[in-house]
C-alpha positions as CSV (number, residue, x, y, z in Angstrom):
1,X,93.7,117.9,98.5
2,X,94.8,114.4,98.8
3,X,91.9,111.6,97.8
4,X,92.8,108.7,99.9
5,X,92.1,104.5,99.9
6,X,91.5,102.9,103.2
7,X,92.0,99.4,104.6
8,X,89.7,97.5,106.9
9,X,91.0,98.9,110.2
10,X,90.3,102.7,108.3
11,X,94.2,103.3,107.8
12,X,95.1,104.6,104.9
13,X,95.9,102.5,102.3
14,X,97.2,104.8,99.6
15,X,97.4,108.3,98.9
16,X,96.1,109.6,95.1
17,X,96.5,113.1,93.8
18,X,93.4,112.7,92.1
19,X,90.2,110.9,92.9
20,X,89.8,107.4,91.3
21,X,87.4,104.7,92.1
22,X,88.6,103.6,95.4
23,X,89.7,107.0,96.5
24,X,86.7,109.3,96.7
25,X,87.6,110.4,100.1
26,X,89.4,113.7,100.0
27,X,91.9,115.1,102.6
28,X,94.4,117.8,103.4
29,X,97.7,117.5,103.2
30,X,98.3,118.2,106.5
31,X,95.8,116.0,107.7
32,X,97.3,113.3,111.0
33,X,96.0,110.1,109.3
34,X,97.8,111.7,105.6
35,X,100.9,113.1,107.8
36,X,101.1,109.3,109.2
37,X,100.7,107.6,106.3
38,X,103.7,109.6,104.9
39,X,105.9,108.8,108.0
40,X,105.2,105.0,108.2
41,X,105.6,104.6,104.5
42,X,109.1,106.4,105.1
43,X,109.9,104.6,108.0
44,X,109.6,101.4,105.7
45,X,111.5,102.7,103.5
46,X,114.2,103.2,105.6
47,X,114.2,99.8,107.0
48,X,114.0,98.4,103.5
49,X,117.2,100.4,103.2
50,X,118.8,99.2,105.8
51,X,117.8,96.1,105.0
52,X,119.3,95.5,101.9
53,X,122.9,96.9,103.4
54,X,122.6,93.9,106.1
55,X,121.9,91.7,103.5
56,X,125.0,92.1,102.0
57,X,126.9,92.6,105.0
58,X,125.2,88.8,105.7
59,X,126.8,87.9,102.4
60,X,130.3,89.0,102.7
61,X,130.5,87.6,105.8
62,X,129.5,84.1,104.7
63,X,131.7,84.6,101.8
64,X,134.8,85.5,104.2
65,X,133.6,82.2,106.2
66,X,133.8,80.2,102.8
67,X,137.3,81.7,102.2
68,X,138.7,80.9,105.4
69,X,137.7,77.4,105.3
70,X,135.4,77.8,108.3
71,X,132.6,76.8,106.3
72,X,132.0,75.6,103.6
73,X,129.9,76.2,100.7
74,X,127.9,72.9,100.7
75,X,127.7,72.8,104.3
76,X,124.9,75.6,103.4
77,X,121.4,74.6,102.3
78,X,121.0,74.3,98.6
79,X,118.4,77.0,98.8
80,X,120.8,79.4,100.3
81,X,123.4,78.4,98.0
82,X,121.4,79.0,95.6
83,X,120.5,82.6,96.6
84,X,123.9,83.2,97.1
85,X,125.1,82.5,93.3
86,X,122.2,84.3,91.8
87,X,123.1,87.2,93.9
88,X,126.4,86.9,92.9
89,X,125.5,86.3,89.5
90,X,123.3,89.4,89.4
91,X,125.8,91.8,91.2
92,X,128.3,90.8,88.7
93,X,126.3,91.9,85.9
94,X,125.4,94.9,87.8
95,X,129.2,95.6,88.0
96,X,129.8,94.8,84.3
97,X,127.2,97.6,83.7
98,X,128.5,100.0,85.9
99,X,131.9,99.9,84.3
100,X,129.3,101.4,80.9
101,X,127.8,104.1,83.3
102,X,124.7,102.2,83.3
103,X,124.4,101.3,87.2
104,X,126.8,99.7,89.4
105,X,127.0,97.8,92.6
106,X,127.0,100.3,95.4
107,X,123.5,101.3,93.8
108,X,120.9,100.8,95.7
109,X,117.7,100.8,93.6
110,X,114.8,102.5,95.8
């Protein structure tokens, strides 16, 4: 038995293994509103995936761009400039780490 949380429209809003106080209502497993619960939190999942792969697709295209002097950096709003050097920043760190064994960059936290 699953003890489930719904939102105002009566979709399930999360799934508990236990009962606690905003999921009293108990379900099977095998249940269609539990089964697509499951599926659309996957399905999410996935396109958060796939998300974050375009992302940095987006990036290394802007910094191929930057290095071919079609663009350049401070043609680029300063709030996406500034996304792009913390992102840098960060993935460089990652990398550094990854060199310990600690993570890397072609992690993909989930």
């Amino acid at each position: 038995m699953l003890y489930v949380s719904r939102d105002d429209q009566g979709q399930i809003s999360e799934l508990h293994s236990t009962p606690v106080s905003d999921a009293q209502e108990s379900l099977p497993s095998d249940h269609p509103d539990v089964l697509q619960y499951l599926h659309d939190r996957w399905r999410q999942s996935e396109l958060d995936q796939l998300d974050r792969g375009f992302v940095r697709a987006v990036e290394d295209l802007i910094e191929l761009l930057i290095a071919k002097e079609v663009i350049m950096f401070t043609d680029l709003p300063a709030k996406v400039q500034e996304k792009l050097l913390r992102r840098k920043e960060v993935r460089q760190q990652t990398h550094y780490l990854g060199g310990m064994g600690i993570g890397g960059d072609d992690i993909i936290p989930l």
